[in-house]
BAFI-3210 file (N, C-alpha, C; in Angstrom, 3 decimals, decimal comma, padded with zeros to 6 digits):
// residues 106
n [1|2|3|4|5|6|7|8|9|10|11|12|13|14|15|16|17|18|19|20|21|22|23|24|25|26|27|28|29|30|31|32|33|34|35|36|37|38|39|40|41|42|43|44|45|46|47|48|49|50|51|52|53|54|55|56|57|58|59|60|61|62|63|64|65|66|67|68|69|70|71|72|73|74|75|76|77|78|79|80|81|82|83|84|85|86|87|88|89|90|91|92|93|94|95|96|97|98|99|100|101|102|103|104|105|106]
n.u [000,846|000,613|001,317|000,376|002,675|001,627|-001,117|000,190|001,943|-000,931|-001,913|000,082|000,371|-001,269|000,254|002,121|001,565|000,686|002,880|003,532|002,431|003,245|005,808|005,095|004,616|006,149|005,209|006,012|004,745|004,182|006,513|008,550|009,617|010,085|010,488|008,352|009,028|008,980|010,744|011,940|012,183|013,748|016,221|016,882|017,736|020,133|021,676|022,435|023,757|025,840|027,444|027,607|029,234|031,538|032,474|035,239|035,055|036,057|035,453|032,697|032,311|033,972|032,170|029,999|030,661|031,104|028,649|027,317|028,916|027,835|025,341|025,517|025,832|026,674|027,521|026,307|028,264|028,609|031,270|032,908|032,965|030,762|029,407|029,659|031,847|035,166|037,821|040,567|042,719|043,478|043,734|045,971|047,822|048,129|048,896|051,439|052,612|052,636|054,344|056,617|056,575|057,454|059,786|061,802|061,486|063,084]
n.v [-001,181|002,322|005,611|008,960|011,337|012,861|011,087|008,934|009,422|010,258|007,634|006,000|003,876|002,002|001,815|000,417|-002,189|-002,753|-003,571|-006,149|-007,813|-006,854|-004,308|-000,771|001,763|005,395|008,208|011,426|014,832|012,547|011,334|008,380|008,570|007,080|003,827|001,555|-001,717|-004,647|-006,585|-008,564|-008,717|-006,494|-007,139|-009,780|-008,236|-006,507|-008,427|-009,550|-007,486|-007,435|-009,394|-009,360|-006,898|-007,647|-008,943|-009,099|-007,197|-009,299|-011,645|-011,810|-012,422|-014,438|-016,217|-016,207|-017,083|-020,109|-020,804|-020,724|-022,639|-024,575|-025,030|-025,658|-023,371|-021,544|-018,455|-016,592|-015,092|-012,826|-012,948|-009,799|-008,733|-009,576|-008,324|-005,867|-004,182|-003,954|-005,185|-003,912|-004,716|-006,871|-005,388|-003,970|-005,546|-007,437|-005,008|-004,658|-007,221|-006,525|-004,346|-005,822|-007,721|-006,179|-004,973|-007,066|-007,875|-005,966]
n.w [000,000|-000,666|000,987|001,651|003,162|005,228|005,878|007,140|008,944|010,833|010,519|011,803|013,606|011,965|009,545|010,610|011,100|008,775|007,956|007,975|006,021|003,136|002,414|003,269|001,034|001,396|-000,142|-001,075|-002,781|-004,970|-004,950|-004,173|-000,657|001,727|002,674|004,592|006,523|007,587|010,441|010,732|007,503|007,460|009,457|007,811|005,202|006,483|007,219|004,787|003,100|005,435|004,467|001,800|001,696|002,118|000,526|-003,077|-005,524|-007,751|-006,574|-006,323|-009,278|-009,368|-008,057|-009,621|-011,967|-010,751|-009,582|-012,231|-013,805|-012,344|-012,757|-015,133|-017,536|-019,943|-021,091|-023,544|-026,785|-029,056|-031,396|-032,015|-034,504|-035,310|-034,142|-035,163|-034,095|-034,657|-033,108|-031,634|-030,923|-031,858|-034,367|-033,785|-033,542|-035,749|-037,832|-036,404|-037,210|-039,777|-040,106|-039,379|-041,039|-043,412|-042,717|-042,775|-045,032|-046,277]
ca.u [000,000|000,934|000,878|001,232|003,324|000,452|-001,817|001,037|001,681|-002,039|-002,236|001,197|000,079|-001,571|001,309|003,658|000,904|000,512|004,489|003,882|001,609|003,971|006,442|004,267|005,479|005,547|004,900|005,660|004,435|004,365|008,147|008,611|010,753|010,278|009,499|008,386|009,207|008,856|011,689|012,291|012,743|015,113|017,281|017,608|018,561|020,979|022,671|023,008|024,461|027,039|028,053|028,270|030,435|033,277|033,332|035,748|034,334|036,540|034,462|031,646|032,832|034,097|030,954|029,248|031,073|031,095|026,864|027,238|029,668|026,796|024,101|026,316|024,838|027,641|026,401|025,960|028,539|029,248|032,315|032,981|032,555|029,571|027,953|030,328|032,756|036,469|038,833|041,524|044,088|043,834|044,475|047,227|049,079|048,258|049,883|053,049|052,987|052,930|055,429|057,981|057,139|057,700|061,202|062,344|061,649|063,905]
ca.v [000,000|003,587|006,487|010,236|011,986|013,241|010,600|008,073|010,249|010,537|006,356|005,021|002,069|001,010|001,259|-000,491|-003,180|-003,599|-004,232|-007,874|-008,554|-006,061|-003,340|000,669|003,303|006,513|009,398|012,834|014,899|011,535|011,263|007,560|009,096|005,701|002,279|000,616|-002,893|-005,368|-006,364|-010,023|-008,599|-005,770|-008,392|-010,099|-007,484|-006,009|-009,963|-009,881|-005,962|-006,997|-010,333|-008,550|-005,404|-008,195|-009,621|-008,408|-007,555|-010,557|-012,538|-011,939|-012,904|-016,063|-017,253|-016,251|-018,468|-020,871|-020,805|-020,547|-023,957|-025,690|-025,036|-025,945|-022,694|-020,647|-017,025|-016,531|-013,995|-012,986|-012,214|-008,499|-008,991|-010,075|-007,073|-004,457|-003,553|-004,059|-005,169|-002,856|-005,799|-007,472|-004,661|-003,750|-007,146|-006,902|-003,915|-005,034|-008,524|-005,902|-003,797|-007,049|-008,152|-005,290|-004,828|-008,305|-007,931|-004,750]
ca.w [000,000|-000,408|001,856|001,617|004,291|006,533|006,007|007,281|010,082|011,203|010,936|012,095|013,553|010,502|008,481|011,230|010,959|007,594|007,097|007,965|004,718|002,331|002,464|002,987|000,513|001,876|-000,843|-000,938|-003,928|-006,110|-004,913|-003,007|000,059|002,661|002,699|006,172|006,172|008,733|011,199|009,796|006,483|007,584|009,906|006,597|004,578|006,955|006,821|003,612|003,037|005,878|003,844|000,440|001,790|002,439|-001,025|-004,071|-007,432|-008,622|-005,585|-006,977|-010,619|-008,936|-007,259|-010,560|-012,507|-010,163|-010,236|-013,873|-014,109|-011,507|-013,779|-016,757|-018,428|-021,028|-021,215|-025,136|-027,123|-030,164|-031,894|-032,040|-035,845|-035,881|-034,253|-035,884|-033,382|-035,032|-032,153|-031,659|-030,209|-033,235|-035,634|-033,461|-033,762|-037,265|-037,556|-035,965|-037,858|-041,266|-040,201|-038,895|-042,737|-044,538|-042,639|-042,803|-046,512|-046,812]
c.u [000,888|000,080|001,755|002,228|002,292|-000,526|-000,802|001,224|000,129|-002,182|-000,954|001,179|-000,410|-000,981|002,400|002,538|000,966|001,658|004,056|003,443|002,607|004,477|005,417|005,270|004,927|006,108|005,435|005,950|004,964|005,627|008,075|009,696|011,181|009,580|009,868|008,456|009,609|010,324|012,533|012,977|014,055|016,335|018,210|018,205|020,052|022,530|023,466|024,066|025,562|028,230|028,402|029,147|031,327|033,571|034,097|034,716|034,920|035,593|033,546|031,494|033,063|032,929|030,084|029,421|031,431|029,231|026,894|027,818|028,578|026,027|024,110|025,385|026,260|026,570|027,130|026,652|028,918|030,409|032,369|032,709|031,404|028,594|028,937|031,282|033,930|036,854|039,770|042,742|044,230|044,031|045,175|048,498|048,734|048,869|051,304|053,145|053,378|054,180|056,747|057,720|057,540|059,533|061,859|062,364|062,687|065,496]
c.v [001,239|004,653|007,747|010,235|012,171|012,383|009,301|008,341|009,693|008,434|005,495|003,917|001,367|000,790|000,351|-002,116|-003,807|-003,504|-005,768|-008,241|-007,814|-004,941|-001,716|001,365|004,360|007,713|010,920|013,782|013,749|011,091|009,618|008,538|007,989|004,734|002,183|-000,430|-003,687|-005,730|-007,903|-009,609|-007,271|-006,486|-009,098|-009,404|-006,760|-007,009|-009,926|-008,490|-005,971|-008,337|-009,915|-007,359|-006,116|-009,111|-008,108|-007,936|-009,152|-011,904|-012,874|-012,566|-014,378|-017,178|-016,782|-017,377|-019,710|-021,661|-021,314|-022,665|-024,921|-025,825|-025,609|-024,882|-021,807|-019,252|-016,887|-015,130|-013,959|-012,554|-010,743|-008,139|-008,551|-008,705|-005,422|-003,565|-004,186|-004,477|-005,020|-003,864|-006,237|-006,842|-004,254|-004,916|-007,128|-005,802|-004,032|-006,131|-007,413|-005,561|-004,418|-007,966|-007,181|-004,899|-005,840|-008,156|-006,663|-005,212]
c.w [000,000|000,265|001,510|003,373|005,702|006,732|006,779|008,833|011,342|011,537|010,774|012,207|012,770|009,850|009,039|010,872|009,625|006,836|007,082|006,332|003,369|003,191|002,131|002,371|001,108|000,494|-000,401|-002,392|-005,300|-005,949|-003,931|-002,048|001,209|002,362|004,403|005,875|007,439|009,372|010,622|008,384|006,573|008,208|008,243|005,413|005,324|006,933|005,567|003,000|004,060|005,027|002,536|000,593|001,752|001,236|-002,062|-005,066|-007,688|-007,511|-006,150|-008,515|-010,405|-008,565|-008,539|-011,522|-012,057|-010,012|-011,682|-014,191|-013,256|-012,393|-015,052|-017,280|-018,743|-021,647|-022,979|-025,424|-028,305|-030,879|-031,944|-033,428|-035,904|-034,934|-034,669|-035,319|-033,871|-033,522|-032,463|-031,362|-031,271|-034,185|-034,936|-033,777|-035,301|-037,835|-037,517|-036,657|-039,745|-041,299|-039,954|-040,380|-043,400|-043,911|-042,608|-044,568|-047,353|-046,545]
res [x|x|x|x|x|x|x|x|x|x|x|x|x|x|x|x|x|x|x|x|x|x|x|x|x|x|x|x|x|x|x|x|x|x|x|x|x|x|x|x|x|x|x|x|x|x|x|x|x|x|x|x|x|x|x|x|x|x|x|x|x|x|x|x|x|x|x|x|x|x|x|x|x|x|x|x|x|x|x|x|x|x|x|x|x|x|x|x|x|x|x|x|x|x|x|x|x|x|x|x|x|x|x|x|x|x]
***
C-alpha cells in the first residue's frame, strides 16, 4: 500500500501493521521518500548488506562463474565482428605482424 506523508503520520500504527503482509510506501508529492518494512525482512537485509560489503568484485565474478559452471549454463557472445565492433588488439598485432614483414623484406 501507499501512503502520503500526513496521512502516514495521522495512521502510524496502521502502516507499522501492515508491514507484515507487504512493504508501505511513503509518498511525498508523487516522490517515493520511505518504505516501512517489517523487522524479519530488515534483519535479513541487513545480513546480507554486511556479507556482500566483504566480497571483491573478482568474488563476486568467482561465485558467478562458479553458479554458472553448476548449472552448466555458457552465457551466449558474439564475436565483435559479428555485431560491428572491429577489435583494436587485433588490428594492433596486425599492424606489428605488417610492419615485422615489410622490414624483414627490406
Amino acid at each position: 500500500m501507499t501512503w502520503n506523508i500526513a496521512r502516514a503520520k495521522q495512521q502510524f500504527s496502521e502502516v507499522v501493521r501492515l508491514t507484515v503482509e507487504e512493504p508501505q510506501m511513503i509518498y511525498n508529492r508523487d516522490r517515493c521518500v520511505a518504505a516501512v518494512i517489517d523487522a524479519e525482512t530488515f534483519k535479513a537485509f541487513e545480513a546480507w548488506r554486511k556479507q556482500a560489503a566483504r566480497k571483491t568484485l573478482g568474488e563476486e565474478f568467482a561465485e558467478l562463474r562458479r553458479i554458472a559452471a553448476e548449472e552448466n549454463y555458457e552465457l551466449p557472445t558474439l564475436p565483435r565482428s559479428a555485431v560491428g565492433r572491429p577489435n583494436a588488439f587485433v588490428a594492433m598485432l596486425e599492424e606489428i605482424e605488417e610492419s615485422a614483414a615489410h622490414a624483414r623484406a627490406a
